[in-house]
C-alpha positions in Angstrom: 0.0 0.0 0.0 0.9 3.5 -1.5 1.3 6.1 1.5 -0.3 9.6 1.3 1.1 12.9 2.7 -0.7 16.1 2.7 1.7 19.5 2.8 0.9 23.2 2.9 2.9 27.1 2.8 2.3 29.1 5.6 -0.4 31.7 4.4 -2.4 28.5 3.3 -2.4 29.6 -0.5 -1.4 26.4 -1.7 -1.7 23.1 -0.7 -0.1 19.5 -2.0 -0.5 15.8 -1.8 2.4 13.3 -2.2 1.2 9.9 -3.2 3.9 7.1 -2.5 7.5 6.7 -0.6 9.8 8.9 0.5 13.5 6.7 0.0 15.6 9.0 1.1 15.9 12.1 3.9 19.1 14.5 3.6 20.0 17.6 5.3 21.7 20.2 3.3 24.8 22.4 4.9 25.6 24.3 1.5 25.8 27.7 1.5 23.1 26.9 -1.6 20.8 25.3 0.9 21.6 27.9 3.4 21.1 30.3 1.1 17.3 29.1 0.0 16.0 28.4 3.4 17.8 31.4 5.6 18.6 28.7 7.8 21.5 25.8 8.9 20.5 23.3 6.5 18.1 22.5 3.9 16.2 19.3 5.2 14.6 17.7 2.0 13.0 13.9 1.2 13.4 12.2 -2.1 11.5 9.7 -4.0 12.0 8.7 -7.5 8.6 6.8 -7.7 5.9 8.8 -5.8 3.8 11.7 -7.7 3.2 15.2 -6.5 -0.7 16.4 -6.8 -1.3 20.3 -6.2 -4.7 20.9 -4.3 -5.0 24.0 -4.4 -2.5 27.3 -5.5 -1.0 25.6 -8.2 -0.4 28.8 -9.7 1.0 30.2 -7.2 4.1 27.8 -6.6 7.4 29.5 -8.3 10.5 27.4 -9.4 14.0 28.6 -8.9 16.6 26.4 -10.8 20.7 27.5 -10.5 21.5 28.1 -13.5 24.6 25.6 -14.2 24.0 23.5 -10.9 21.3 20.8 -10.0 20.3 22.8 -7.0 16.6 23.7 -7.6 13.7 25.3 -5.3 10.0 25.6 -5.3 8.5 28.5 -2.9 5.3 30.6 -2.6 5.1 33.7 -4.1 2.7 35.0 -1.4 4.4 33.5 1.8 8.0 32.6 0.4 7.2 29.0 2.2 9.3 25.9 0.9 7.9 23.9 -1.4 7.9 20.3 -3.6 9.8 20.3 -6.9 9.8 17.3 -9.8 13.2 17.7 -11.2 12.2 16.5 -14.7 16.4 16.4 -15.5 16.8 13.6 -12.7 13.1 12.4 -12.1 13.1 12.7 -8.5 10.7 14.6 -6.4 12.5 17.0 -3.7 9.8 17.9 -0.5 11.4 20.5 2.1 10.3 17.8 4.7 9.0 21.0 6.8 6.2 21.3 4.0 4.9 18.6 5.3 1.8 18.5 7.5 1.5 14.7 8.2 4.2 13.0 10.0 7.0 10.9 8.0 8.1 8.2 10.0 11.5 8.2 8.0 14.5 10.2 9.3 17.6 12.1 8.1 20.3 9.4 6.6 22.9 11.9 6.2 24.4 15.1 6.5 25.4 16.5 3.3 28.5 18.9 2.4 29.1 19.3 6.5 32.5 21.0 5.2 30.0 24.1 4.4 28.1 24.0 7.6 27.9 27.9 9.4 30.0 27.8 12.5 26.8 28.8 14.6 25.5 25.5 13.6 27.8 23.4 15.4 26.8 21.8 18.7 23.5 22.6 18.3 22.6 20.4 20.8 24.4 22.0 23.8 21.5 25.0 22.9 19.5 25.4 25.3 15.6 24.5 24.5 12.5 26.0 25.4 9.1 25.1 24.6 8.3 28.9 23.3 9.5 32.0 23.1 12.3 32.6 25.8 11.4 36.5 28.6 12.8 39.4 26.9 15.6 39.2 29.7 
C-alpha cells in the first residue's frame, strides 16, 4: 500500500499531496541550501517513484533552478514557504520535509556537504531549548 502525505505554505495559498514513498531524507549544509531556506541546513526527502498532486495554489508555486547547478527550489510567491519540486532532468521529487503537514516516520540518513556547515550551527545540541518564546531578559 501507496502512502499519502498532505503538505501546505504558511499563508495557506497552496496546498499538496504526495502519493507514495519517501526513499531518502538528507539535510543540506551548502551555502546553496543555506542560502534558500535562511537557515542551517536545507532538510529535504526524495523519491524517484511517488507523484506530487497540487490541491490547491497551483499557480502560485514559483520554481528557482541555478543556472549551471542541479540545485533547484520551489516556494510561494505570497508566503516565500518551501515547497515540492519534480526535477524532470533527474526524475526525483525533492519535499522540504518542513512542508509537510502529516508525519514521516523516515529520518535524516545523512548530512550533506558538512565542510560548508555555518560555524553557529555546530553543537546545536548544547543549545538550550524552550518550549516557546524565551522573557525578553
Amino acid at each position: 500500500m501507496s502512502s499519502i502525505h498532505t503538505g501546505s505554505c504558511l499563508c495557506g495559498g497552496v496546498r499538496f499531496e504526495i502519493r507514495g514513498e519517501f526513499t531518502a531524507f538528507y539535510l543540506c549544509y551548502c551555502r546553496r541550501c543555506q542560502k534558500g531556506t535562511g537557515s542551517a541546513h536545507g532538510a529535504n526527502l526524495f523519491s524517484g517513484s511517488a507523484s506530487l498532486v497540487w490541491l490547491q495554489g497551483e499557480a502560485l508555486v514559483q520554481v528557482f533552478r541555478l543556472p549551471d547547478s542541479r540545485h533547484v527550489r520551489g516556494f510561494c510567491q505570497c508566503c516565500g514557504s518551501a515547497l515540492p519540486v519534480q526535477d524532470s532532468a533527474t526524475g526525483w521529487l525533492m519535499v522540504p520535509a518542513g512542508s509537510l503537514d502529516t508525519a514521516v516516520a523516515l529520518r535524516p540518513r545523512g548530512r550533506l556537504f558538512v565542510g560548508s556547515r555555518a560555524g553557529w550551527a555546530c553543537e546545536l545540541e548544547k543549545v538550550p531549548e524552550f518550549t516557546a518564546l524565551p522573557d525578553k531578559k
